[in-house]
C-alpha atoms as a printed R data frame, in Angstrom:
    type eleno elety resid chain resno      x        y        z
1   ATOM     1    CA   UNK     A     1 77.878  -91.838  -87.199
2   ATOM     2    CA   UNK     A     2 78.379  -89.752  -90.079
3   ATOM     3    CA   UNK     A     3 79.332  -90.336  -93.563
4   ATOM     4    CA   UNK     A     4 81.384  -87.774  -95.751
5   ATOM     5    CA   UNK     A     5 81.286  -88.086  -99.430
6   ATOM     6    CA   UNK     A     6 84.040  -87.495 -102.190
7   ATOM     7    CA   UNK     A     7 83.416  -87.698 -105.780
8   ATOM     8    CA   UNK     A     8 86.220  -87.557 -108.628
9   ATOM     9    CA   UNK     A     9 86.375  -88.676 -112.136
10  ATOM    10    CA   UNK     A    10 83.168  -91.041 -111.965
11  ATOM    11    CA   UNK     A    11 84.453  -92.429 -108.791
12  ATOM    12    CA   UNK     A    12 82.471  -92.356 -105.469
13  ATOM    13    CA   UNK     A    13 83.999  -92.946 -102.084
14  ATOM    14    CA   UNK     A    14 82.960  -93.142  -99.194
15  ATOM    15    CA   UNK     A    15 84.583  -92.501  -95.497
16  ATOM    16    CA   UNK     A    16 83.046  -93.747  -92.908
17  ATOM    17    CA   UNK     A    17 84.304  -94.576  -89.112
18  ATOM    18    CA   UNK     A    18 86.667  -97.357  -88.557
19  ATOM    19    CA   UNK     A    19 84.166 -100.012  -88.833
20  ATOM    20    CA   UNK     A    20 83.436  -99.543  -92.370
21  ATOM    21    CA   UNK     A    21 85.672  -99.522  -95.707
22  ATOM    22    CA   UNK     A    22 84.032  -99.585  -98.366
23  ATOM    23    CA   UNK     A    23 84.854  -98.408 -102.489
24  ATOM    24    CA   UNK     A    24 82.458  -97.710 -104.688
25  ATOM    25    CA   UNK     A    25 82.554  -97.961 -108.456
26  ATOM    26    CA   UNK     A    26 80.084  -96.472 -110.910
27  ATOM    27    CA   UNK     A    27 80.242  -99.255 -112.990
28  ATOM    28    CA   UNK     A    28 79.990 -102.121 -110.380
29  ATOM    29    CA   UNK     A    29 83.158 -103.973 -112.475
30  ATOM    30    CA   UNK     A    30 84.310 -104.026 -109.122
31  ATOM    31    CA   UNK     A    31 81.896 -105.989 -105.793
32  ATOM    32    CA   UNK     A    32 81.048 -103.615 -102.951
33  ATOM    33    CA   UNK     A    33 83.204 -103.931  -99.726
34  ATOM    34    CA   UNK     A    34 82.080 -103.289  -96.798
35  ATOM    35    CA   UNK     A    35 82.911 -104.168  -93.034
36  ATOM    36    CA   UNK     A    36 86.592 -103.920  -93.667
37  ATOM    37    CA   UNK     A    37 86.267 -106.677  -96.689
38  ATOM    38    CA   UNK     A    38 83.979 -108.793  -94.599
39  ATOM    39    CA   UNK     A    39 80.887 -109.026  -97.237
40  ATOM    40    CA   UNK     A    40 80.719 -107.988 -101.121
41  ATOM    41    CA   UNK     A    41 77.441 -106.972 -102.675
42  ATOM    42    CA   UNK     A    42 77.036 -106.716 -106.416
43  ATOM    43    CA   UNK     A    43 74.054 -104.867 -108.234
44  ATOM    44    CA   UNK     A    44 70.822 -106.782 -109.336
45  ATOM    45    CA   UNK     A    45 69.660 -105.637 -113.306
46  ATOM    46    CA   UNK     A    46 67.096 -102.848 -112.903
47  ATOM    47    CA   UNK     A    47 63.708 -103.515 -112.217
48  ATOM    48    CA   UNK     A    48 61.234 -101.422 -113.930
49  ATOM    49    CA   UNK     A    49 58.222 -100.473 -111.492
50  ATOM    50    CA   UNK     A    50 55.870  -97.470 -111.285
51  ATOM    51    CA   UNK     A    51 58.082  -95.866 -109.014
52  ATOM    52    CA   UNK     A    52 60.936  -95.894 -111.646
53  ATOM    53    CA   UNK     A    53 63.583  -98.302 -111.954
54  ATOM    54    CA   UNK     A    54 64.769 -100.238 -108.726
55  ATOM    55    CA   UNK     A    55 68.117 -101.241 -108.383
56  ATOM    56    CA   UNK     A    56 68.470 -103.497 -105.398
57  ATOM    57    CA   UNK     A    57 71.964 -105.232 -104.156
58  ATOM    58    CA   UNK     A    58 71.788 -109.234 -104.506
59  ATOM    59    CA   UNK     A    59 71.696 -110.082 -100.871
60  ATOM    60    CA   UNK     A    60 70.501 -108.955  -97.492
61  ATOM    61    CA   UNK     A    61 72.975 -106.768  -95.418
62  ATOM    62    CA   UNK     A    62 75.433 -109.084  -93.775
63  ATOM    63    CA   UNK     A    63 75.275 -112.019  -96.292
64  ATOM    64    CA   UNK     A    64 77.551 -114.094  -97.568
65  ATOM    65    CA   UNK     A    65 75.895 -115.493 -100.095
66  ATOM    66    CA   UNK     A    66 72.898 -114.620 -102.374
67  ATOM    67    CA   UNK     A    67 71.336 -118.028 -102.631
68  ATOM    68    CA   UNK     A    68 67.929 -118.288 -101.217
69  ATOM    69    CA   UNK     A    69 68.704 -122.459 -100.884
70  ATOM    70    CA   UNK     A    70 71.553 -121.181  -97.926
71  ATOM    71    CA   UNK     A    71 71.657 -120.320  -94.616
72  ATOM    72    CA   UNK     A    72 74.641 -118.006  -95.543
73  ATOM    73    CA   UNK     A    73 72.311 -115.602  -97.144
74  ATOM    74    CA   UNK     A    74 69.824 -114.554  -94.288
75  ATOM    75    CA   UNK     A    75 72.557 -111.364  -93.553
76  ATOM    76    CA   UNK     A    76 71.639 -109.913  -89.974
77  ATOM    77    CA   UNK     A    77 68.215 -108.404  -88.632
78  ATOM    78    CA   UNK     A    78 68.803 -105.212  -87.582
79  ATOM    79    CA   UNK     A    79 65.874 -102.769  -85.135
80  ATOM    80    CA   UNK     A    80 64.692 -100.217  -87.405
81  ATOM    81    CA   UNK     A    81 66.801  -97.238  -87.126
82  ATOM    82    CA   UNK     A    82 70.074  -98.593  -85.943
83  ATOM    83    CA   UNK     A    83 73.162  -98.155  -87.304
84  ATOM    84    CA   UNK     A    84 75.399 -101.148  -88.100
85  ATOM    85    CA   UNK     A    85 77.021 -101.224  -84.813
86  ATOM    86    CA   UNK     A    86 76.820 -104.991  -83.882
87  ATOM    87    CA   UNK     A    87 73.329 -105.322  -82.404
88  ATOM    88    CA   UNK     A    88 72.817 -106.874  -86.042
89  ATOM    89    CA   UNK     A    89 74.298 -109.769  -85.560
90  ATOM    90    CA   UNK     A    90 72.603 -112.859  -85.167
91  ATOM    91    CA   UNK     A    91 75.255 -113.851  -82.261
92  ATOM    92    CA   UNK     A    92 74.985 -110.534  -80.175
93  ATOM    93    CA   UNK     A    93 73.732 -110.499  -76.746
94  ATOM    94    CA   UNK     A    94 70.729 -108.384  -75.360
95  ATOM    95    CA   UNK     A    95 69.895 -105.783  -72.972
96  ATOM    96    CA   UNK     A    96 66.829 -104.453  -71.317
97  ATOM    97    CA   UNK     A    97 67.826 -100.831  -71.329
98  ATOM    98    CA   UNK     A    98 66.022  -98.602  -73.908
99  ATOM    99    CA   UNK     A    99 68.755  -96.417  -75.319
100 ATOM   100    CA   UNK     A   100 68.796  -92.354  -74.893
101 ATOM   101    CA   UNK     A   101 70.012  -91.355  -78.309
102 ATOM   102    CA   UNK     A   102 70.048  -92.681  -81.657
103 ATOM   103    CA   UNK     A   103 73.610  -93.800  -81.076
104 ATOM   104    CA   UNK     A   104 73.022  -96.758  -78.555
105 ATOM   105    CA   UNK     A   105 76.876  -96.723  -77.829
106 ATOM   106    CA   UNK     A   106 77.073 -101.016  -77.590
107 ATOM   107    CA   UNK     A   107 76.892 -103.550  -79.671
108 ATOM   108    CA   UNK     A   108 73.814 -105.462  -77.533
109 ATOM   109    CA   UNK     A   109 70.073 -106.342  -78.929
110 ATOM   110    CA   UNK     A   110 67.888 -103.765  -76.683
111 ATOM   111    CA   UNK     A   111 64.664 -106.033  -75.070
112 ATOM   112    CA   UNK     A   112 61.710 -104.050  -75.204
113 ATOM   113    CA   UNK     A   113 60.258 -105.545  -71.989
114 ATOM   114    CA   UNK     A   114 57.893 -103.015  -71.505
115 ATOM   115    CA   UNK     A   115 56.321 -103.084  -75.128
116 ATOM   116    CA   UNK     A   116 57.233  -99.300  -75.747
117 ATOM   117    CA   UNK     A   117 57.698 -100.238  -79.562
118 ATOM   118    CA   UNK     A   118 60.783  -98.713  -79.831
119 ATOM   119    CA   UNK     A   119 64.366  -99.651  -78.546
120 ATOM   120    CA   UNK     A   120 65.072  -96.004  -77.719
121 ATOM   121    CA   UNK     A   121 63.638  -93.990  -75.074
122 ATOM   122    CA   UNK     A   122 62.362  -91.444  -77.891
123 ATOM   123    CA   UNK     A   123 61.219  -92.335  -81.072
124 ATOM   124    CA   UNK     A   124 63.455  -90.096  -84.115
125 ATOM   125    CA   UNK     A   125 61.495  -91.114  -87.602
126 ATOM   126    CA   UNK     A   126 64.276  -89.953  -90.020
127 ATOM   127    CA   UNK     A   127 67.147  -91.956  -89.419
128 ATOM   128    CA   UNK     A   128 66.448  -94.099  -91.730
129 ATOM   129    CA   UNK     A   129 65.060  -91.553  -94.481
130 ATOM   130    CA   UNK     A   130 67.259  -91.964  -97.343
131 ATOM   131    CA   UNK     A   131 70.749  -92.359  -98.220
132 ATOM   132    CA   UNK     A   132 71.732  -89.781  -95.734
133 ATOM   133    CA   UNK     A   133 69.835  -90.925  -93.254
134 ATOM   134    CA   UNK     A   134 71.817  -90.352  -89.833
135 ATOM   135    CA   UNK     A   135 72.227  -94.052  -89.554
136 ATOM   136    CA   UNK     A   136 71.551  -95.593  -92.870
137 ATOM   137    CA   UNK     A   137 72.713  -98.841  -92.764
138 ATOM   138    CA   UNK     A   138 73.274  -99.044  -96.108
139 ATOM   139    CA   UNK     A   139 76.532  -99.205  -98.458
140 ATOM   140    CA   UNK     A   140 77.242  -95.154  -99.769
141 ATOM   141    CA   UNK     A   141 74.654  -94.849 -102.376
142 ATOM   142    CA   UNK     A   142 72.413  -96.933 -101.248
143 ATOM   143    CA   UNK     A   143 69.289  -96.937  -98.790
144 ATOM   144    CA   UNK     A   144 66.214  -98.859  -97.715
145 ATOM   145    CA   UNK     A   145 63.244  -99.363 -100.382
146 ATOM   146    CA   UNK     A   146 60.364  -97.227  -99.171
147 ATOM   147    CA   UNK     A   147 56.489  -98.349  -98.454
148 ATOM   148    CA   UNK     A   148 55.730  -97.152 -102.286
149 ATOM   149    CA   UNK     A   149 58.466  -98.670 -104.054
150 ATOM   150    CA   UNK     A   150 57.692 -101.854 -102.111
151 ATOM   151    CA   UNK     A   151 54.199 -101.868 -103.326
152 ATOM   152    CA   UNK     A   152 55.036 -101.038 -106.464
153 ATOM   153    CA   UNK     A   153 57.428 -104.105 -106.542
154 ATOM   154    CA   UNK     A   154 54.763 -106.446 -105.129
155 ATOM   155    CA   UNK     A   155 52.583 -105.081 -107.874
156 ATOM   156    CA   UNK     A   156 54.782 -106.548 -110.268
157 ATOM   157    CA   UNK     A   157 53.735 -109.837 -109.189
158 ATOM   158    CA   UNK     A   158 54.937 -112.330 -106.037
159 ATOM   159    CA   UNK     A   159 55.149 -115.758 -105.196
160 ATOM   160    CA   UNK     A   160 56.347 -117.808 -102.193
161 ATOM   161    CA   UNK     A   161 58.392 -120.748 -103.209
162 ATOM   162    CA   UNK     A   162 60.358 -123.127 -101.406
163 ATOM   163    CA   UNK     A   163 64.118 -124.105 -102.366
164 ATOM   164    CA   UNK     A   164 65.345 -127.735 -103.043
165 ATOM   165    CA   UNK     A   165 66.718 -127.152  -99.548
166 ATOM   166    CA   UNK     A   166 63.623 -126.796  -97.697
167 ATOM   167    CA   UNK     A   167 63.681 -122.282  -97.057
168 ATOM   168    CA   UNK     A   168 60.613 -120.500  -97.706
169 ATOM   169    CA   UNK     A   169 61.742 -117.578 -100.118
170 ATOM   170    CA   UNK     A   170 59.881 -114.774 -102.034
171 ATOM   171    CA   UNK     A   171 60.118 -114.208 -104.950
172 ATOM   172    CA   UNK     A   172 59.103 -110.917 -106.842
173 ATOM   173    CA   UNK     A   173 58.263 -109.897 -110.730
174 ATOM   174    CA   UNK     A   174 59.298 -113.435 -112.070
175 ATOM   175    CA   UNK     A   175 62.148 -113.871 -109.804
176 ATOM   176    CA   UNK     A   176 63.835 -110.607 -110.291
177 ATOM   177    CA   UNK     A   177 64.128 -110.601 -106.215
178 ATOM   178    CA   UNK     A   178 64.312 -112.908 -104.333
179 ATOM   179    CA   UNK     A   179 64.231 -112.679 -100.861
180 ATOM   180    CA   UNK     A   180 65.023 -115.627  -98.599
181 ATOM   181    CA   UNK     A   181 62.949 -115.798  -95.303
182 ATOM   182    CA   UNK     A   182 65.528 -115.088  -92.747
183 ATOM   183    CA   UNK     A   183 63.352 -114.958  -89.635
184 ATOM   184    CA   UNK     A   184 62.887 -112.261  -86.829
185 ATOM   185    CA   UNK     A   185 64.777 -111.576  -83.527
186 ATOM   186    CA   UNK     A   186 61.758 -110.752  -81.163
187 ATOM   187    CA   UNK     A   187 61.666 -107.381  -79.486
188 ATOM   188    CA   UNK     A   188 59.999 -108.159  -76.386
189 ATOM   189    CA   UNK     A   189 62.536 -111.522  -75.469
190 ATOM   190    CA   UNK     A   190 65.122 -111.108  -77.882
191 ATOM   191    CA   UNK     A   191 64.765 -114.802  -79.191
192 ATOM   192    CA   UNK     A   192 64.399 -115.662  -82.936
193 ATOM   193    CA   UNK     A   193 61.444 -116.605  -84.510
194 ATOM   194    CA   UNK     A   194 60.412 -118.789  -88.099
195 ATOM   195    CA   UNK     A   195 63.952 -118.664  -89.242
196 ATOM   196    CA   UNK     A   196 63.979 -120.330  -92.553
197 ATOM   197    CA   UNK     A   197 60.197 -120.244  -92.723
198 ATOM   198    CA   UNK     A   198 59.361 -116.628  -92.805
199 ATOM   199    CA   UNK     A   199 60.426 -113.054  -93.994
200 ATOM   200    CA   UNK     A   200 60.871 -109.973  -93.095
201 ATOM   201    CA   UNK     A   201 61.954 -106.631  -94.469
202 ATOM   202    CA   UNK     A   202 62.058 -103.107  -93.455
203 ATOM   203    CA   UNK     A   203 61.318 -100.136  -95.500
204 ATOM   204    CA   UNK     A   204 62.681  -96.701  -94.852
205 ATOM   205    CA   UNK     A   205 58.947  -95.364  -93.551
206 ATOM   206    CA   UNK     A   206 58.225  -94.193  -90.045
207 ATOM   207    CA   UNK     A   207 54.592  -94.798  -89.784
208 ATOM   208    CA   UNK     A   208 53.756  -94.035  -86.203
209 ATOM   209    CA   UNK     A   209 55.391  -93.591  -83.050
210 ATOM   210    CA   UNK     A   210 57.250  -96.584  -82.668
211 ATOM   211    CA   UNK     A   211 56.250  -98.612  -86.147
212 ATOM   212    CA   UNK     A   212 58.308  -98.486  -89.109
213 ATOM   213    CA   UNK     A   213 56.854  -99.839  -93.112
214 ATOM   214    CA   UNK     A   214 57.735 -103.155  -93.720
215 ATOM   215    CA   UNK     A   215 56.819 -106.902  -95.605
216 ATOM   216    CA   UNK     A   216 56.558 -109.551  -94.130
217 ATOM   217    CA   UNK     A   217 55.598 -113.161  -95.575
218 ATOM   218    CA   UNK     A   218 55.561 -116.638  -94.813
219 ATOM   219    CA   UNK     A   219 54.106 -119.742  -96.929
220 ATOM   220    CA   UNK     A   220 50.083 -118.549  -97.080
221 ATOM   221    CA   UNK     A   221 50.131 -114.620  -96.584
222 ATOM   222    CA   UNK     A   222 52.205 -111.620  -97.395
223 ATOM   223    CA   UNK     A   223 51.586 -108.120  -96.155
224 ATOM   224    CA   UNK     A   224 52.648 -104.412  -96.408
225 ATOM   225    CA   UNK     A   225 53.114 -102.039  -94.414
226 ATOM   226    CA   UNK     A   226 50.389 -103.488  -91.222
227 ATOM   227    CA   UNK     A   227 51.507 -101.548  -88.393
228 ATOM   228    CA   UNK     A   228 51.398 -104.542  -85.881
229 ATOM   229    CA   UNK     A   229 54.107 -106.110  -87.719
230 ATOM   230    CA   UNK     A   230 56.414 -103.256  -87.795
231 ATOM   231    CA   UNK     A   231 57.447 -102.458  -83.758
232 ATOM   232    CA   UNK     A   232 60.817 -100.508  -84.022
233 ATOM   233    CA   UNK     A   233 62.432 -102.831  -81.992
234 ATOM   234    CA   UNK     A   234 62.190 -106.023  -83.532
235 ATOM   235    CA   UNK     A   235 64.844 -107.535  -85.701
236 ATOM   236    CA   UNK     A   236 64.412 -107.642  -89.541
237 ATOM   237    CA   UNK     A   237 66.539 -108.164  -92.223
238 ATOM   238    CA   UNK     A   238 67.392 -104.834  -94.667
239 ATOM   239    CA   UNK     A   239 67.704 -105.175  -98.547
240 ATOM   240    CA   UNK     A   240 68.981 -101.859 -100.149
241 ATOM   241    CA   UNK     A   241 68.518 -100.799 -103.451
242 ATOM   242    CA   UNK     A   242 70.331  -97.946 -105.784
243 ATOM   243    CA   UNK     A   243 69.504  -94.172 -104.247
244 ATOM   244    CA   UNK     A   244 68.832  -92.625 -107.490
C-alpha cells in the first residue's frame, strides 16, 4: 500500500487506497479522520523528553474513545508490520498460513503454529521504520514511537494505576500518557490474553529476526524492549506520535 503526499498552503493531505480518508490540518483545529470517518484522533500537548519533544495522538489506533476507564479505548492489536488491512480487528478471524509478502492480501489474524516468530514467511524489518514505512499504520504524519523515545518517555517517570472502573492503565511523566491495558491477541492460537489487565505497545524497532521493540506492563512489572515479549506475530496495540 502506498501513500502519496501533497502539501499546499500549510495544508497536508494525504491519499491513500480506498480504505483510508483521512485530512490533515497543521493546526489540529480540525480531529484526524481516518477509516472513511470511522475514528478521530486529536494531538496530545508535547512532551518534552531527551529525545526531543513527543507528540503522541490521544488514543490507540482504532479507538473510539481516549478514556483509560472504557473498553472503547483499547483500539485494535495489530502483528508488527501489518498494514491496516482488517487483521486488526478484535472481531477478525484467523488463519494458519504464514503470508509470502508484506501485503498478506486478507483481512484474517495469521496463527503462527509453528512458532516461526513472524506471520510472514520472511521477515522485512523496515516496514514499520518511520512515517514512510511501506505499511505504517499510522495517520500521514505520524508513525510508531521508537525503542529510544520509549525509554526516554519511561524515564520521565511511570506508574500503573487502576481506573474507578476496574482497567489496569499506565500512566507516563505525571499522566501526560496514558495508556490503557488493552490486552494481546496470541500468535501461536490467536486467542486474547489479560484484556483489561495488561498492556502492550509496539515500537517501530526490528530487533531480530522475527522480534520487534516494544512495552509491555501489567500491575507489578513493566519492561522494554525484552525480546521474548516482542514475536512479530502477536497482536499489540499501536500509539503514534508526531513524525517530526
Amino acid at each position: 500500500m502506498f501513500k502519496q503526499l501533497l502539501c499546499t498552503a500549510g495544508i497536508l493531505f494525504c491519499i491513500l487506497s480506498d480504505l483510508f480518508a483521512q485530512n490533515y490540518d497543521d493546526n489540529f483545529a480540525k480531529p484526524i479522520v481516518t477509516e472513511n470517518g470511522r475514528y478521530r484522533y486529536y494531538e496530545l500537548p508535547p512532551i518534552k523528553t531527551s529525545e526531543g519533544e513527543l507528540i503522541f495522538l490521544d488514543r490507540n489506533l482504532g479507538a473510539t474513545s481516549d478514556y483509560v476507564g472504557t473498553t472503547d479505548s483499547w483500539g485494535d492489536l495489530y502483528q508488527w508490520g501489518r498494514a491496516t488491512d482488517g487483521h486488526e480487528k478484535r472481531s477478525s478471524d484467523t488463519t494458519l498460513s504464514l503470508s509470502k509478502t508484506y501485503n498478506a492480501n486478507h483481512s484474517l489474524f495469521i496463527v503462527d503454529e509453528k512458532k516461526a516468530n513472524d506471520w510472514m514467511q520472511n521477515s522485512d524489518d523496515d516496514l514499520w521504520k518511520g512515517e514512510n514505512g511501506l505499511t505504517n499504520p499510522c495517520p500521514c504524519g505520524y508513525r510508531l514511537p521508537t525503542e529510544k523515545e520509549w525509554r526516554a518517555l519511561l524515564n520521565l517517570g511511570y506508574e500503573v494505576k487502576t481506573s474507578q472502573e476496574g482497567f489496569y492503565y499506565l500512566s507516563i511523566a505525571n499522566g501526560q500518557l496514558l495508556l490503557p491495558a488493552a490486552g494481546l491477541r496470541n500468535a501461536y492460537t490467536g486467542n486474547f490474553q489479560h484484556v483489561g489487565t495488561r498492556g502492550y505497545y509496539w515500537g517501530a524497532d526490528a530487533i531480530s529476526r522475527g522480534t520487534s521493540s516494544c512495552i509491555d506492563f501489567n500491575k507489578d512489572d513493566i519492561t522494554t524492549n525484552i525480546s521474548i515479549f516482542g514475536f512479530r506475530a502477536f497482536g499489540r496495540s499501536v500509539r503514534c506520535l508526531k513524525d517530526n
